[in-house]
C-alpha positions as a printed NumPy array, in Angstrom:
array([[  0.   ,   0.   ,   0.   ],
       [  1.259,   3.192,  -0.809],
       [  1.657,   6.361,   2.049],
       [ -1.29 ,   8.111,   0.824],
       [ -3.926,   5.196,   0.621],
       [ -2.629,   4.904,   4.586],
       [ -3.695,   8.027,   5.267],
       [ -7.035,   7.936,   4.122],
       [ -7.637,   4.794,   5.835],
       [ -6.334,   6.658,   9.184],
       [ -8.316,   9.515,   8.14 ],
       [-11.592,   7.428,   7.676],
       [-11.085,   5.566,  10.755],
       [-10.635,   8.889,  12.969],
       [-13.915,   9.807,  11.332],
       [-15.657,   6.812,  12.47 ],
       [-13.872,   7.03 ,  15.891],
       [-15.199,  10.817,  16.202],
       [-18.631,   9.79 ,  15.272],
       [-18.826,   7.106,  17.759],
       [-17.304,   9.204,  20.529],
       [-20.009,  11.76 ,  19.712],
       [-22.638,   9.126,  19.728],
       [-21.472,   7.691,  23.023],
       [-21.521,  11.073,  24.616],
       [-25.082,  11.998,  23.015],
       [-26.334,   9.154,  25.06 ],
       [-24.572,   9.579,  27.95 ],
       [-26.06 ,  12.764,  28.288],
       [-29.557,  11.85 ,  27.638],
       [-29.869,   9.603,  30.354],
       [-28.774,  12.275,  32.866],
       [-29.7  ,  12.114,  36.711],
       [-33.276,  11.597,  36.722],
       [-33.905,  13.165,  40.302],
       [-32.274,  16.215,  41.475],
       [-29.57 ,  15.065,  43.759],
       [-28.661,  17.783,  46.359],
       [-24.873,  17.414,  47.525],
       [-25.843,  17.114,  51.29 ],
       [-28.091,  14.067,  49.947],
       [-24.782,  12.27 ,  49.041],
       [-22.332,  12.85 ,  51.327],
       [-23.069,  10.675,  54.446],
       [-22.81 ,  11.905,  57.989],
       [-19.062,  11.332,  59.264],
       [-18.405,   9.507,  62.941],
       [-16.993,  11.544,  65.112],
       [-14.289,  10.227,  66.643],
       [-13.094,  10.302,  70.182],
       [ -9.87 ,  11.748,  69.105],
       [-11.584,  14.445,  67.735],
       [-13.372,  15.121,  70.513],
       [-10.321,  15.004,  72.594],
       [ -8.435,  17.729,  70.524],
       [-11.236,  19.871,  69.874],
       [-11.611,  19.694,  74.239],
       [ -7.77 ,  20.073,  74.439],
       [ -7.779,  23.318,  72.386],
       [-10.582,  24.975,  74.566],
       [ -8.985,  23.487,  77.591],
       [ -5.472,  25.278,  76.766],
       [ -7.456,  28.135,  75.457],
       [ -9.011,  28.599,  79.125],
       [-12.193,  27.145,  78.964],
       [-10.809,  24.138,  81.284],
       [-13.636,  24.496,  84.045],
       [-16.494,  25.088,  81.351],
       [-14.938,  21.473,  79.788],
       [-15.506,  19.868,  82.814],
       [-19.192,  21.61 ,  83.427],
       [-20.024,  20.487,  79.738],
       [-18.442,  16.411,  80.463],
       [-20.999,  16.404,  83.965],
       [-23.926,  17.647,  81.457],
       [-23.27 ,  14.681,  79.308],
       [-23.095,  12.598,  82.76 ],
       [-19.55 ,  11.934,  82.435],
       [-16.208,  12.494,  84.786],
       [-13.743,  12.187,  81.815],
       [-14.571,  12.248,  78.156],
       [-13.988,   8.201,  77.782],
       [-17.296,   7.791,  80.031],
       [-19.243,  10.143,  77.068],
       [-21.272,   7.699,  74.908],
       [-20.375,   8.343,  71.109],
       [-23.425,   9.218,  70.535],
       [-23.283,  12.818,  72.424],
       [-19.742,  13.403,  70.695],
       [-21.647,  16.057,  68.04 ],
       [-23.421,  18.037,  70.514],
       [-20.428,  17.669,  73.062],
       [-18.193,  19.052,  70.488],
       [-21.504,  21.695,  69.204],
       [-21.221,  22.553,  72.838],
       [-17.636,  22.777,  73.225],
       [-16.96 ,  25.332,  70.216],
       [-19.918,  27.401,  71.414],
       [-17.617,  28.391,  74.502],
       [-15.932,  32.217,  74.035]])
């Protein structure tokens, strides 16, 4: 085969290839989301660890707050933060950044 019947076959074939990319994508975007998704809708609620709730505590401790840390632990029923069930770990640390 000579050089330029090469080329036309490459040429032809990058036709075809552009004309099924364009088909893919045409189809792709026809079947779009069918429901709005909001963003908060997808991400899930993280745990909150007890690490976190430990440094968040630590900073408002060494910040001053130390005797308002303890008030807030005996409000969740607790003497130290390992006795606070995980559960309260949002509102302890809601709690926790509310002090100024």
């Amino acid at each position: 085969m000579s050089k330029m019947k090469l080329l036309l076959d490459l040429v032809e074939d990058l036709r075809t290839l552009a004309d099924s990319v364009s088909a893919v994508a045409d189809a792709i975007g026809s079947n779009g989301p069918s429901e709005d998704i909001k963003p908060e809708q997808v991400q899930e609620e993280k745990e909150i660890t007890l690490e976190e709730v430990r440094g968040v505590l630590a900073e408002k401790s060494h910040a001053g707050f130390t005797a308002q840390i303890r008030n807030l632990l005996k409000k969740y029923g607790a003497d130290k933060l390992s006795q606070i069930e995980p559960s309260n770990y949002k509102a302890l640390i809601a709690d926790a950044e509310g002090l100024k």
